[in-house]
C-alpha positions in Angstrom: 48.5 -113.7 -2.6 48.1 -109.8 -3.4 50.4 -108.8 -1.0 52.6 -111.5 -2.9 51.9 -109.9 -6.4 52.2 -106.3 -5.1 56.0 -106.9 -4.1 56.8 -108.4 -6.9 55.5 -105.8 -8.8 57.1 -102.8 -7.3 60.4 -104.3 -7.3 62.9 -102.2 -7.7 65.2 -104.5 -9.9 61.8 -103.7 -12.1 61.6 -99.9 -12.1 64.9 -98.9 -11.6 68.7 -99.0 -12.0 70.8 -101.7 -10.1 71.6 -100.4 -6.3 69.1 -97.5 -6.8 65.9 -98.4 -4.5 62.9 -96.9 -3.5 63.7 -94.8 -0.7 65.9 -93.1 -2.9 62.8 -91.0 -4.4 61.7 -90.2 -1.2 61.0 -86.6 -0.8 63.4 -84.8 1.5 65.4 -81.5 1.7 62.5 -79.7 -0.2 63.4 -82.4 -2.8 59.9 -83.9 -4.3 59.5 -87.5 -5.9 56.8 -88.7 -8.6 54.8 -91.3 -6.5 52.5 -93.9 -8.0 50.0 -93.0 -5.9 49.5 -89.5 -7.3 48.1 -91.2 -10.6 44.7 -92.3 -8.6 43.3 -89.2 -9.3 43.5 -89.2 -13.1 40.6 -92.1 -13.1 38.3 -89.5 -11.3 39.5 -86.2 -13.8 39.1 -88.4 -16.7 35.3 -88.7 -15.8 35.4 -84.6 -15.2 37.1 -84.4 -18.6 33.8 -86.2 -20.1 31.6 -84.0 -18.0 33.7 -81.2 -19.6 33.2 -82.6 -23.0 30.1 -82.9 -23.0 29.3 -78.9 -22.2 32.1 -77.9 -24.5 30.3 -79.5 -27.5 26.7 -78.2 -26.1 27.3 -74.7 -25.8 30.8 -74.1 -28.0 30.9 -76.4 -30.3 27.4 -76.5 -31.4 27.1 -72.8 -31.7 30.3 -72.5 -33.8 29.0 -75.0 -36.3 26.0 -73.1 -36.8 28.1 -70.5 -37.4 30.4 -72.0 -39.9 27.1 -73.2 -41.4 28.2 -77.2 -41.0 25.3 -78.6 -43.0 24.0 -82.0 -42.7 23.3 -84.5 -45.3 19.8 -85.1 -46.1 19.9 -89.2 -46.2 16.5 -90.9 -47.5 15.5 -93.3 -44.4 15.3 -96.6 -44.7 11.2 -98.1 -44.8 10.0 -100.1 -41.7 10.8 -104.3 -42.6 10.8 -105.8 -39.7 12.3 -109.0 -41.7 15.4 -106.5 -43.1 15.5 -105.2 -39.7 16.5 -108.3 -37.6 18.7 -109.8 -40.2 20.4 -106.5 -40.6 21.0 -106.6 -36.6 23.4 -109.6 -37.2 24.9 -108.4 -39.8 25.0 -105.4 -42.6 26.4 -106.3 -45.3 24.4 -109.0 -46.8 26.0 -111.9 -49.7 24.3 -112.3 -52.8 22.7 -115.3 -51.5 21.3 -113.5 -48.6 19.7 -110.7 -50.2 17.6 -113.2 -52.6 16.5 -115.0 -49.4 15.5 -112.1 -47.9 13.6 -110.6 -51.3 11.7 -114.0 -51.1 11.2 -113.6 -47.4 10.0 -109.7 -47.3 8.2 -109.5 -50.5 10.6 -106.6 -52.1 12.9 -107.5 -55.1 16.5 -108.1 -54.8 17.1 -104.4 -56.0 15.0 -102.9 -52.9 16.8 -105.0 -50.4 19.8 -103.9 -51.6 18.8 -100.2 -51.2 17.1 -100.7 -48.3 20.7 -102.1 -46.8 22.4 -99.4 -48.4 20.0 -96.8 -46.4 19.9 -98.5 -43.1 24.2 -98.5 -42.9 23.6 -94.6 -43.7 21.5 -93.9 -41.4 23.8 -95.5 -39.0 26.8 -93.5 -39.9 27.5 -90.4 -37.7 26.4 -86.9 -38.7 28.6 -84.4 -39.9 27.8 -82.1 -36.5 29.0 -85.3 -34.6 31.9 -85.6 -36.2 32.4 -81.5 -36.3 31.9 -81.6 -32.3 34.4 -84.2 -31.7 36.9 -82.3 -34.0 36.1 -79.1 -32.3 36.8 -81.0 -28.7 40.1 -82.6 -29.8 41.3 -79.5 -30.9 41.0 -77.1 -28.3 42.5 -79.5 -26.0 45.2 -80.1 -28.0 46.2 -76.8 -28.8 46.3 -75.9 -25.1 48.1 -78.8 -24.4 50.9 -78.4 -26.7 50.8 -74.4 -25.5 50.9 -75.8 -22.1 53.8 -78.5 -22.8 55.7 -76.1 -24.6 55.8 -73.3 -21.7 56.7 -76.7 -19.2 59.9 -77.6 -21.0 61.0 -74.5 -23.8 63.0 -73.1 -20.5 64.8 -76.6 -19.1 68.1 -77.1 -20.4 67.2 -80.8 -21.5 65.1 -79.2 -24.1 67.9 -78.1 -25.8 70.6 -80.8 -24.9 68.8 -84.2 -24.8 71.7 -85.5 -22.4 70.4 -83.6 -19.5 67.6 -85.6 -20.1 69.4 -88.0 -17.4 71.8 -86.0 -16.0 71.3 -87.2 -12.5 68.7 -90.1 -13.2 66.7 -91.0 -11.1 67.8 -88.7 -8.5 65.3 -86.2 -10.1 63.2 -84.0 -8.1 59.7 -83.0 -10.2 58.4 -80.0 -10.7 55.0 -78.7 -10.1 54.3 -77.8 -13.4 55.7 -81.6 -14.6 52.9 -82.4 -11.9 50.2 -81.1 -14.2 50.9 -81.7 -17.3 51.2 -85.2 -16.6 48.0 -85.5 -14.4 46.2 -83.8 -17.3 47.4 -85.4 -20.4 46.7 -89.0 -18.5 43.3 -88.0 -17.5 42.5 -86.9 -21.0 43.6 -90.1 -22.7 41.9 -92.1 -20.2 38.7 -90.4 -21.0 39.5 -90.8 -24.5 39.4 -94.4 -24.0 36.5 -94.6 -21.7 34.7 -92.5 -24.9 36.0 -94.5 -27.5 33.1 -97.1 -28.1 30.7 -93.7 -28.4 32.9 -91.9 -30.5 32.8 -91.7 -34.5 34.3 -95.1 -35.2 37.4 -95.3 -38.2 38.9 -98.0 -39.8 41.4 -97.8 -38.3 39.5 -98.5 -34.8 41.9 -101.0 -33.6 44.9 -99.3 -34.2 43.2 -96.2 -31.7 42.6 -98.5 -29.0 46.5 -100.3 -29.5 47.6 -96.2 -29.4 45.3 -95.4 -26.0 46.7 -98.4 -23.8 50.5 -97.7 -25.3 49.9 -93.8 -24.7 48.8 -94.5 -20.9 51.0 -97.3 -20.2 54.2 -95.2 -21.6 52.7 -92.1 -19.4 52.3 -94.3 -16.5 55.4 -96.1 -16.6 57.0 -92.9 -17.4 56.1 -91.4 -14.1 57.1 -94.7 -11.9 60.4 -94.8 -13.3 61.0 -90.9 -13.0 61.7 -90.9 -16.5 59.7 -87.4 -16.4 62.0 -85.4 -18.6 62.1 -87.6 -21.5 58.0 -88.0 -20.8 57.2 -84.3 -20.9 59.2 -84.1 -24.2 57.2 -87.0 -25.8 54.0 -85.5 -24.9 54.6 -82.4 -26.5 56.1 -83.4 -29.6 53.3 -85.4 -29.8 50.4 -82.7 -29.4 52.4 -80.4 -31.8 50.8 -82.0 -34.9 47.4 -83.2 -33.7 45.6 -80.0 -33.2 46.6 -79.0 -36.8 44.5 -82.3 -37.9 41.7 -81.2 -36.0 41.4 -78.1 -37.2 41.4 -79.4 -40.7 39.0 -81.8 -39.9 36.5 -78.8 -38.8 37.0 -76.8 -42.0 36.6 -79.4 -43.7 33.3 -80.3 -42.2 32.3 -76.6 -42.5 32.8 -76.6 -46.3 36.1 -74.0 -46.2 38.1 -76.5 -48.7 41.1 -74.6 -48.9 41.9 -73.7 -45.8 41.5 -77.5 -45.0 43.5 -78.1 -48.0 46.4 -75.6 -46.5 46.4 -77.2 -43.1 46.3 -80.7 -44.2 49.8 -79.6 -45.7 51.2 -78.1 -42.9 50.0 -80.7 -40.6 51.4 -83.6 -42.9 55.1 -81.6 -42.6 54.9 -81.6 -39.2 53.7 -85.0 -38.7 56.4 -86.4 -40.5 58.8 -84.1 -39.1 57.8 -84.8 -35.4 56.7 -88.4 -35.8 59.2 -89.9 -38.1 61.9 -87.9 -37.9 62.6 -86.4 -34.6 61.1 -88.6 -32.4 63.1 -91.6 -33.5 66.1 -90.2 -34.7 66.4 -87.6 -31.4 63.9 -88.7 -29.1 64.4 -92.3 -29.3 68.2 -92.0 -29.6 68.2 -90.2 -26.4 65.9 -93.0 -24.2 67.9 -95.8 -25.9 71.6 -94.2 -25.8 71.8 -91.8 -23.5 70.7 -94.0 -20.2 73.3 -96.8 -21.1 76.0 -94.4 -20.6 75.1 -94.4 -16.4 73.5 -96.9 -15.9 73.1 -100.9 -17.0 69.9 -102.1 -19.3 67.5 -103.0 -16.5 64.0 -104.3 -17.6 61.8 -100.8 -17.0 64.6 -99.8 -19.9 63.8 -102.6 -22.4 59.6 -102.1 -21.4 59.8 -97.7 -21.8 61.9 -98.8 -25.0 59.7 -101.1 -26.5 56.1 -99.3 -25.9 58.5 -96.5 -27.8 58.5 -98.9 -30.1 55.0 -99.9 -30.9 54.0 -96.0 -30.6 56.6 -95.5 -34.2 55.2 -98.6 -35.6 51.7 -96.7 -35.5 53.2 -93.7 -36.5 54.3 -95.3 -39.7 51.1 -96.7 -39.9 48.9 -93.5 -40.0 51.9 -92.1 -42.1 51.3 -94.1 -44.7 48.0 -92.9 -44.8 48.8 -89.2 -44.6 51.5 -89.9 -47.8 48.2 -91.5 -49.7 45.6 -88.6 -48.9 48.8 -85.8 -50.1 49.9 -88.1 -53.1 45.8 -87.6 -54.1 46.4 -84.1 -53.1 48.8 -83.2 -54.9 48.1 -85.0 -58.0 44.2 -84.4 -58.0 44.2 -80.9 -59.0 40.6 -79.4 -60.4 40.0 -76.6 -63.0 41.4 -73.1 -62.3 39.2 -70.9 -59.3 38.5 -67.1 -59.1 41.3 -65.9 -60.5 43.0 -68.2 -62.4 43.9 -69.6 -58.7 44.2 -73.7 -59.1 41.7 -75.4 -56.6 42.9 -78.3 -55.6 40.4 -81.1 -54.6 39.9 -82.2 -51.0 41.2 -85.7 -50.2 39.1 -88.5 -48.9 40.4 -89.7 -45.3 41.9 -93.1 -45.9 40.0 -94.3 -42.4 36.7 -93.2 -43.5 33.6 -94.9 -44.4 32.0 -93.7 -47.8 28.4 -92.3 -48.1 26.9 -95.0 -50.0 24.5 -93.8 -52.7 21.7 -95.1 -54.5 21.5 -94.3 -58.1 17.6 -94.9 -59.0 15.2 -92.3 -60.6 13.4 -92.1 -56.6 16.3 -90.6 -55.4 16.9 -88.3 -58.7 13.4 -87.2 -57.9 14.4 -86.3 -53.8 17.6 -84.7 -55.1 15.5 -82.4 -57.3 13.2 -81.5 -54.2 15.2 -81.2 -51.6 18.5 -80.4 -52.8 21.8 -82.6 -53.3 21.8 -85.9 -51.2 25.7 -84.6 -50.0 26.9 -81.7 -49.3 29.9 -82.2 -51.5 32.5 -82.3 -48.7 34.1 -85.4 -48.5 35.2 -86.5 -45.2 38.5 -86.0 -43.3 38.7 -86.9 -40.1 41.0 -88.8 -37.8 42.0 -90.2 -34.0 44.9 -91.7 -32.1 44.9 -89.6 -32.7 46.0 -90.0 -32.8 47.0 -90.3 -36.8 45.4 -90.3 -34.3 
């Protein structure tokens, strides 16, 4: 029966054009093939990418928050109720109806339990070193990446005329560098996803996992097919915005408003340039177009196409939210700064959960002692992520 389902999975009515077949990518006359075996060792590297990770944001990332004096929020702890405790572990946000059983049940009046709730989700939420490590992670890899893409394809003429894209397809030999680039932008969005469920979660959680699978699937397929060309230019239009969000993200957690403010700009240009621009009006034109001109629609077309597909529908997605945090932006301007310089306020990340607050004299009276319970920096932060 597997033997059965491998066959008809690697058939080549599948993967490639009519009359092209399999030994046709075999390497010869110096000539080298993308095999789908090569992609076994991006499981293993996406594991060495956590390792990697997790030493980056020890002994970098930790240091340099220090140093950008990324302050935590002082959040009042919720008190021991073992009652609140094991209905909160089914579920956190409690009706009306609830918390009066609950006042009855633990002796506290229906204003404590609600405080107590409000507490115990806080205490839950990650810290703003958490979220500055991440950040920090996300970043570095994606500026290197796009660095990295960029020096792979700014010298191939299909950079410059999308048509070469095919010219020859699929008799396309690969390239070393096309090697690694696509075994290390796999094995980081592998680890991604096998770091997901640890991660700072958004709301838009879902839509991160939806982008993962699509993102590995289209860099899997890509490779199969030999549609490496058009792959390597998706990748790097791709990392060309994201490192600008991280780096935002980090400033912001670091308290530098305007420079997050200035970034956040720049980043939105781009990623409406990149995302909803080029990539379906260039990109996309070029993998639905072009091929048709050498070759019939076979069903690896229609399957590359439509993961294209869901990858702009997210796009729109997180550009909708990028167009509400700069419409607050831009409209949300504060008093004049040093200098009669206008300081505009920092935006509130559509995907983010809210510090909830409790506003009781207790907490007045911890404010006064130990200082503000937030550190005034509202949070912007991302994914998928890639907006994620």
């Amino acid at each position: 029966m597997f033997q059965t389902l491998y066959s008809y999975f690697w058939w080549e009515r599948l993967w490639l054009p009519a009359n092209l077949t399999w030994a046709d990518l075999e390497d010869r006359d110096g000539r080298v093939y993308a095999k789908a075996a090569d992609l076994y060792v991006t499981l293993p590297l996406a594991f060495l990418f956590l390792v990697v990770r997790h030493l980056f944001e020890t002994y970098v990332a930790t240091p340099l928050a220090g140093l950008l004096n990324v302050k935590e929020k002082i959040r009042l702890r919720a008190a021991p109720n073992a009652v609140l405790e094991r209905f909160y572990g089914a579920t956190k946000h409690p009706k009306q109806a609830d918390v009066e059983a609950l006042a009855r049940q633990s002796g506290c009046s229906a204003r404590q339990v609600e405080r107590w709730f409000r507490r115990r989700r806080n205490q839950d939420r990650p810290s703003l070193l958490k979220k500055f490590r991440e950040a920090c992670w996300r970043f570095t890899f994606y500026l290197l990446a796009f660095i990295a893409g960029m020096a792979v394809i700014v010298d191939k003429p299909w950079f410059y005329d999308l048509r070469q894209v095919w010219a020859g397809y699929p008799i396309q030999s690969m390239l070393p560098s096309q090697y690694w680039y696509y075994i290390i932008e796999l094995s980081f969005y592998w680890s991604l996803l096998f770091s997901i469920a640890s991660d700072v979660k958004r709301k838009d959680f879902k839509e991160q996992i939806i982008h993962h699978v699509a993102t590995i699937i289209l860099i899997s397929f890509s490779w199969f097919a030999n549609y490496i060309r058009a792959g390597t230019l998706i990748m790097a239009l791709h990392d060309s915005a994201d490192y600008l969000l991280e780096s935002a993200k980090m400033f912001n957690y670091a308290g530098w408003r305007n420079t997050c403010n200035n970034i956040f700009i720049v980043f939105a240009a781009v990623f409406i340039v990149t995302r909803l621009v080029i990539l379906p009006f260039w990109i996309m034109h070029c993998t639905v177009v072009y091929p048709l001109e050498l070759y019939p629609a076979f069903f690896g077309y229609y399957f590359f196409n439509f993961m294209m597909v869901v990858l702009q529908a997210l796009h729109v997605f997180w550009a909708y939210l990028i167009i509400r945090m700069a419409q607050k932006f831009i409209t949300g301007k504060a008093s004049r700064g040093p200098g009669g310089i206008p300081e505009l306020r920092v935006v509130e990340d559509e995907r983010s959960d809210r510090e909830e607050t409790d506003d009781t004299e207790e907490e007045e009276e911890a404010a006064a002692k130990n200082g503000p319970l937030s550190n005034g920096h509202p949070v912007l932060n991302n994914n998928h992520r890639k907006t994620d």
